[in-house]
C-alpha positions as CSV (number, residue, x, y, z in Angstrom):
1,X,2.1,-30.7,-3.7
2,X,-0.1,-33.3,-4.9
3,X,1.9,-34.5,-8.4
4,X,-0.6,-35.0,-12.0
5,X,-0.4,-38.8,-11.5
6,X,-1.8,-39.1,-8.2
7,X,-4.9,-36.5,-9.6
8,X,-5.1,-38.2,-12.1
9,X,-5.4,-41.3,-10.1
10,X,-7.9,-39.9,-8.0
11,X,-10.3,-38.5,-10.5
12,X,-10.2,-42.3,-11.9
13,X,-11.4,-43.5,-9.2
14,X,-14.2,-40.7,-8.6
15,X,-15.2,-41.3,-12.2
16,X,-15.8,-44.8,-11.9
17,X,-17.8,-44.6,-8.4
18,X,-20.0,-42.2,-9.8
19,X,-20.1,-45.2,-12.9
20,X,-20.9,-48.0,-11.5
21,X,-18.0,-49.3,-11.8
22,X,-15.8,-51.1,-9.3
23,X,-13.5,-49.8,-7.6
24,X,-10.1,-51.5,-6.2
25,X,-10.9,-53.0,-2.8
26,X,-7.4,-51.6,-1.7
27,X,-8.7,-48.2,-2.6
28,X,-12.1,-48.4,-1.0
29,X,-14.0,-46.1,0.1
30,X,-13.8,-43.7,-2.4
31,X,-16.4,-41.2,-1.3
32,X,-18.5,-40.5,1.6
33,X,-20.5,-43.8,3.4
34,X,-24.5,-43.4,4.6
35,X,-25.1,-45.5,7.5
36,X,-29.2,-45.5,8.0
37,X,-30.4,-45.6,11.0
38,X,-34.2,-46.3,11.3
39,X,-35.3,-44.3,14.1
40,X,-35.4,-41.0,15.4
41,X,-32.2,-39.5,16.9
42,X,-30.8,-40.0,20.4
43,X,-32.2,-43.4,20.8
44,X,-29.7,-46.4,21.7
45,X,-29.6,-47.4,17.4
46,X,-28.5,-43.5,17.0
47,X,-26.4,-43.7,20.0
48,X,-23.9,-46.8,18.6
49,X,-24.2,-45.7,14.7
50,X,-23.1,-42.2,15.8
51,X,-19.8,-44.0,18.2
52,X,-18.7,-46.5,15.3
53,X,-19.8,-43.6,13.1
54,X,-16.5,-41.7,13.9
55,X,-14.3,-44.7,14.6
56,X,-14.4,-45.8,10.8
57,X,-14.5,-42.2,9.6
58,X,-11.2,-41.6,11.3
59,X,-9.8,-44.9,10.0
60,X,-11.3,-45.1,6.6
61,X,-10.3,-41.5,5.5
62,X,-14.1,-40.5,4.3
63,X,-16.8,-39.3,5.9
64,X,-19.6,-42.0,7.3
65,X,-22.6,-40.2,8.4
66,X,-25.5,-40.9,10.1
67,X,-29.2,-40.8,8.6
68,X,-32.1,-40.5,10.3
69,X,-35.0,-42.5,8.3
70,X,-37.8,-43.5,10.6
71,X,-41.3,-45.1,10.2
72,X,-43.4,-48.2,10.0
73,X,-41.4,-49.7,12.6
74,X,-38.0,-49.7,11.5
75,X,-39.2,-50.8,7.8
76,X,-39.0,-47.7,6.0
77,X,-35.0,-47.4,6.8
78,X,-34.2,-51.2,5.9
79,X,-36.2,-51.2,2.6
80,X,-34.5,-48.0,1.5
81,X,-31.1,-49.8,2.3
82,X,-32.2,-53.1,0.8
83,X,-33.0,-51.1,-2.8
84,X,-29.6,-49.1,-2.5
85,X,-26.8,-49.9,-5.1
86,X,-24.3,-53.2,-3.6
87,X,-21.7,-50.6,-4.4
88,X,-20.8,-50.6,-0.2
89,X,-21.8,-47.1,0.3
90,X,-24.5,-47.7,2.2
91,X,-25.2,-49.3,5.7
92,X,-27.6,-50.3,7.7
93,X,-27.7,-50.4,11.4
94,X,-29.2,-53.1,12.3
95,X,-31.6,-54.2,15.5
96,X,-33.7,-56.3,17.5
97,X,-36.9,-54.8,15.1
98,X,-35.5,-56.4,12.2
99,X,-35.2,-60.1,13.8
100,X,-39.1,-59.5,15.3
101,X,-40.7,-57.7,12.0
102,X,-39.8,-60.7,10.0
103,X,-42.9,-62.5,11.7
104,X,-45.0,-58.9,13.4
105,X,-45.6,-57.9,9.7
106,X,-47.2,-60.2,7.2
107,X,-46.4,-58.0,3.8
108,X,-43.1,-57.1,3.9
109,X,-41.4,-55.8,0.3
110,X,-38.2,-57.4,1.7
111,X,-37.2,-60.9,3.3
112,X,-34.1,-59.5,6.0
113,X,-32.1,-62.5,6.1
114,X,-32.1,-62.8,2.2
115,X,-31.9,-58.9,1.0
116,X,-29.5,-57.5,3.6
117,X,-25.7,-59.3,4.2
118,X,-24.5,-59.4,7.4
119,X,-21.3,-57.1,8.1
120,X,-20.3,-57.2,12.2
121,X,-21.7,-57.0,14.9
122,X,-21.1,-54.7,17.6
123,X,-23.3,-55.0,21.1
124,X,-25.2,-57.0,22.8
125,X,-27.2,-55.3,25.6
126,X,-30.2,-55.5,27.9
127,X,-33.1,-53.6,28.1
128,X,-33.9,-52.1,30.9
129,X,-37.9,-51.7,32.8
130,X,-37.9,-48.4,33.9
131,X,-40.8,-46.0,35.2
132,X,-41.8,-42.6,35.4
133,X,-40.8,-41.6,38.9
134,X,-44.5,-39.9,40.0
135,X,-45.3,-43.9,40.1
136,X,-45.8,-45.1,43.1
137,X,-44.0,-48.3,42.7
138,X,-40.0,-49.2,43.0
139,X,-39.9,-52.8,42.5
140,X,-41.1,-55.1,39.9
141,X,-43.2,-57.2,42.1
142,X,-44.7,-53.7,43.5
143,X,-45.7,-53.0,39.9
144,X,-47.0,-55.9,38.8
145,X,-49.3,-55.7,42.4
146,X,-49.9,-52.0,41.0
147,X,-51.7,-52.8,37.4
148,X,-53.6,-55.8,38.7
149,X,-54.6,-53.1,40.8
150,X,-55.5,-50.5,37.9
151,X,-56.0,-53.4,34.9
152,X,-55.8,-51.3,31.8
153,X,-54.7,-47.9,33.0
154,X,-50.7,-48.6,32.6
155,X,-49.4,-46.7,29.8
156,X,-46.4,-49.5,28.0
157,X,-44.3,-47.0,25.8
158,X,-42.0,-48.0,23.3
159,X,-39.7,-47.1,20.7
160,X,-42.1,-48.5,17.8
161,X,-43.9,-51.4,17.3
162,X,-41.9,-54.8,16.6
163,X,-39.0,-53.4,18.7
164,X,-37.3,-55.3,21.1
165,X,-38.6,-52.4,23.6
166,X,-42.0,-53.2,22.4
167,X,-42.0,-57.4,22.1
168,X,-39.9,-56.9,26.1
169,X,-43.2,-55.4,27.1
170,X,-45.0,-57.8,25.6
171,X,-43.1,-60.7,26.9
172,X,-43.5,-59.1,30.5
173,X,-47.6,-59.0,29.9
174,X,-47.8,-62.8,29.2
175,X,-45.2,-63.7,31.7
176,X,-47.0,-61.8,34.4
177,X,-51.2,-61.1,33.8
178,X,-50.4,-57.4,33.6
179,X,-52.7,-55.3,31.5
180,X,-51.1,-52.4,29.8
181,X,-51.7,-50.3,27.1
182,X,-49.4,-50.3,24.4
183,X,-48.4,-46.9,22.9
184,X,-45.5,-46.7,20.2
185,X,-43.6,-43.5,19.7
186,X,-40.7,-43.1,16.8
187,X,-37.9,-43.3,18.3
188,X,-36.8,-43.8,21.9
189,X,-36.4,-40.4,22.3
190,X,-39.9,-38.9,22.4
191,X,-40.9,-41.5,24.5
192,X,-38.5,-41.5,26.7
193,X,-39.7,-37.3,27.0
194,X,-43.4,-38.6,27.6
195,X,-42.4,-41.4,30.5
196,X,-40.1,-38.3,32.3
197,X,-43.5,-36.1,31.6
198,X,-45.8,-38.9,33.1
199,X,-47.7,-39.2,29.9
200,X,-46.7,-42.8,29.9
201,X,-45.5,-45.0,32.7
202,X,-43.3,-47.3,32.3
203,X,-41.2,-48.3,29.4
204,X,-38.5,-51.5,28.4
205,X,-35.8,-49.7,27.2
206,X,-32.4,-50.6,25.0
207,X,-30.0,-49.1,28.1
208,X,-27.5,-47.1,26.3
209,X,-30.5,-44.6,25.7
210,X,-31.7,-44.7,29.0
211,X,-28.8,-45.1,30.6
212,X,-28.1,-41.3,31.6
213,X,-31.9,-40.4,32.3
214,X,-31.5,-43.1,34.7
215,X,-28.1,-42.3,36.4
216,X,-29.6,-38.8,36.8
217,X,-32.9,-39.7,38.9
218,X,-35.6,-38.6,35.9
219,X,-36.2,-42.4,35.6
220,X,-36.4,-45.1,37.6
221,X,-35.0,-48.3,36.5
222,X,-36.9,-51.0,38.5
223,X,-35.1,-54.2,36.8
224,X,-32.8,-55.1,33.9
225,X,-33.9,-57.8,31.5
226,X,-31.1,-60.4,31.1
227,X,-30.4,-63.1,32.7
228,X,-27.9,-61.6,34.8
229,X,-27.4,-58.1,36.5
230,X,-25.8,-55.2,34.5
231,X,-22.3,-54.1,35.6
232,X,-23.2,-50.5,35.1
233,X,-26.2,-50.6,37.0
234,X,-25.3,-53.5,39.8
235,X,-27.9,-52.3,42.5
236,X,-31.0,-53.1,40.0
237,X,-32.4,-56.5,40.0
238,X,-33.1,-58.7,36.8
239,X,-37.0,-58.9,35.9
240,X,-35.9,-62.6,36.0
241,X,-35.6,-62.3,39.8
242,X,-39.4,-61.8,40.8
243,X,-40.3,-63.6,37.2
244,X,-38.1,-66.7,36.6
245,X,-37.6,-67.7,33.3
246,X,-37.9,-63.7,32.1
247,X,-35.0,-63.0,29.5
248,X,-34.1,-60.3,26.6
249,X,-31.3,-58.8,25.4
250,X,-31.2,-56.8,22.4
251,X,-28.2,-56.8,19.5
252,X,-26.8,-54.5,17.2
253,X,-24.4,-54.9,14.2
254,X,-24.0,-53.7,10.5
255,X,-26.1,-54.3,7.3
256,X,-25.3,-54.0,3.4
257,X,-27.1,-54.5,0.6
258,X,-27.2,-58.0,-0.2
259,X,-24.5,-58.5,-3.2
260,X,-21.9,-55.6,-1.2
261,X,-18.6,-57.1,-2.6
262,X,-17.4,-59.3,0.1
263,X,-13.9,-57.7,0.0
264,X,-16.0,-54.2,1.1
265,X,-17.5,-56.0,3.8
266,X,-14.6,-57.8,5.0
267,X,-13.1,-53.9,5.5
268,X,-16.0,-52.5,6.9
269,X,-16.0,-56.3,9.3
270,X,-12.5,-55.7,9.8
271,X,-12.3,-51.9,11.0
272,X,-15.5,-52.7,13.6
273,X,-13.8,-55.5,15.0
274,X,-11.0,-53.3,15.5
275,X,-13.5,-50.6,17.6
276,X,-14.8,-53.0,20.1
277,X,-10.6,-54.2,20.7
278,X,-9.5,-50.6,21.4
279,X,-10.1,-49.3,24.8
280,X,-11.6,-46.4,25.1
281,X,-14.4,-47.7,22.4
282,X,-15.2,-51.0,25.0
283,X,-15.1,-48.4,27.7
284,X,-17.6,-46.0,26.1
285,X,-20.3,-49.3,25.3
286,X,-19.8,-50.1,29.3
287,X,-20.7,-47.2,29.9
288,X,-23.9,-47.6,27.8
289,X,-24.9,-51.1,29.1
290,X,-23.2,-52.9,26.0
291,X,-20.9,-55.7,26.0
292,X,-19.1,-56.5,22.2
293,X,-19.9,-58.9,19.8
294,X,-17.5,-58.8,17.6
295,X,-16.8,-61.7,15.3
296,X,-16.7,-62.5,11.5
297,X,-20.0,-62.1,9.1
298,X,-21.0,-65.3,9.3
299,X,-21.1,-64.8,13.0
300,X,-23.3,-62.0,12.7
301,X,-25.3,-63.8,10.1
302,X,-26.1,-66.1,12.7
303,X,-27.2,-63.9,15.5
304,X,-29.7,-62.2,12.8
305,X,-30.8,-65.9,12.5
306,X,-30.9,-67.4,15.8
307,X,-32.8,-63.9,17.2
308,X,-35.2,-64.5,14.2
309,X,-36.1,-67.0,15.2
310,X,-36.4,-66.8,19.0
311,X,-38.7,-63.5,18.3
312,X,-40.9,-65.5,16.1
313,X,-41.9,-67.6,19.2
314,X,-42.3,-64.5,21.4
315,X,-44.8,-62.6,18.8
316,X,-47.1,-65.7,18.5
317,X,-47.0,-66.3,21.7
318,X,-47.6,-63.1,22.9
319,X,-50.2,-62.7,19.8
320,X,-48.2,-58.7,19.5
321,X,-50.1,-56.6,17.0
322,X,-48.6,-54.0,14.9
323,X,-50.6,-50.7,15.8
């Protein structure tokens, strides 16, 4: 039996979440946590919200849950979390897009680095240049002979424009002379359906969403983009091998509201870094191509940083337009 104090306890605290008012770090969370994820289900951002998803709702003892909020590239998800309360009840799962958006799109409503604090980070992993299988090509060097062959008549999908998916292509086109077309989809997920259909052709994927379309022959993965080969896929080449100097990875962490009490963060910080110690959790990201980043903030702070700036390189190099 739950005695009058401890209700009465509890209703205190309900009462002043729903008021705005703050809530005892030792007591937090309150209530269930939104964690926004700016693409379409089953792609590799849906994929590691949904795994650290149900690793803090275990531990925190309410309910996070993912939400789907796709469009304009990833921007429609991160302003919504940018003009949600600092109250820590909403999170952000952040990407590659936001790091490359920053300089792809010239009238942003938000500045990243400034309007969302950095919680933790979670993976670091490649992407991965795969193909629909009716192509008759099974090595990077055989495709890039393939489109000089038929300039213009490569279909380059992606997961949206600004992605690391779509900036990997991009990279790969300057890096090489190949033509391609650039087609965006929402998500990984419909275009990943479109390259098994042969309505696209190739494709530079975040792994952990590819990783089982692969495994099971509907793609084929002709090279990884790191700099060095992917322990869950060790028979397939880095693009790097037939195209020195080729490298991207892409990253994934956490994202609050920028004025999120730090002592939220720091739980939220805290509980992640506890995920990518246990086990099974490290074992579940090797499974998906990923390799932890865990680490403080700050640490994450930086990574949002440093990739910013690396990306900002790539798109004016690469002169990327957002279609």
């Amino acid at each position: 039996m739950i005695r009058p104090a401890r209700l009465l306890a509890y209703a205190c605290l309900g009462l002043a979440a729903l008021c705005g008012r703050a809530v005892p770090a030792a007591d937090y969370p309150v209530r269930p946590i939104k964690f926004v994820v700016p693409y379409t289900p089953a792609g590799t951002t849906d994929v590691l919200a949904r795994i650290i998803a149900q690793w803090l709702t275990e531990r925190l003892g309410q309910t996070v849950y993912v939400e789907n909020k796709p469009g304009a590239g990833n921007n429609l998800g991160v302003e919504f979390v940018v003009n949600s309360p600092p109250d820590g009840y909403t999170m952000l799962l952040v990407n590659p897009a936001n790091g490359i958006n920053a300089t792809l799109y010239k009238n942003l409503s938000f500045n990243f680095i400034r309007d969302i604090a950095p919680v933790a980070g979670i993976v670091r992993t490649p992407n991965v240049m795969e193909v629909t299988p009716s192509l008759p090509v099974r090595t990077v060097a055989e495709f890039i002979a393939y489109c000089k062959a038929n300039p213009g008549k490569i279909n380059m999908a992606s997961s949206g424009s600004g992605t690391s998916v779509h900036l990997s292509g991009e990279l790969f086109k300057t890096m090489t002379g190949c033509n391609m077309v650039h087609v965006p989809y929402k998500g990984a997920g419909p275009a990943l359906l479109d390259l098994i259909g042969g309505q696209v052709q190739v494709i530079f994927d975040n792994l952990p969403s590819s990783a089982g379309h692969i495994k099971s022959g509907k793609l084929r993965a002709l090279a990884v983009t790191s700099a060095q080969r992917e322990p869950s896929l060790p028979d397939v080449p880095t693009v790097a091998e037939t195209v020195p100097g080729y490298e991207a990875t892409a990253w994934f962490g956490i994202g609050m509201p920028k004025n999120t009490p730090r002592e939220f963060i720091d739980r939220i910080n805290a509980e992640v870094n506890r995920a990518l110690a246990d086990p099974k959790i490290r074992a579940r990201l090797a499974e998906l191509g990923g390799r932890p980043i865990p680490g403080t903030p700050e640490d994450f702070g930086k990574t949002i940083a440093d990739e910013t700036a690396k990306w900002e390189k790539v798109v004016i190099q690469s002169g990327a337009k957002v279609e």
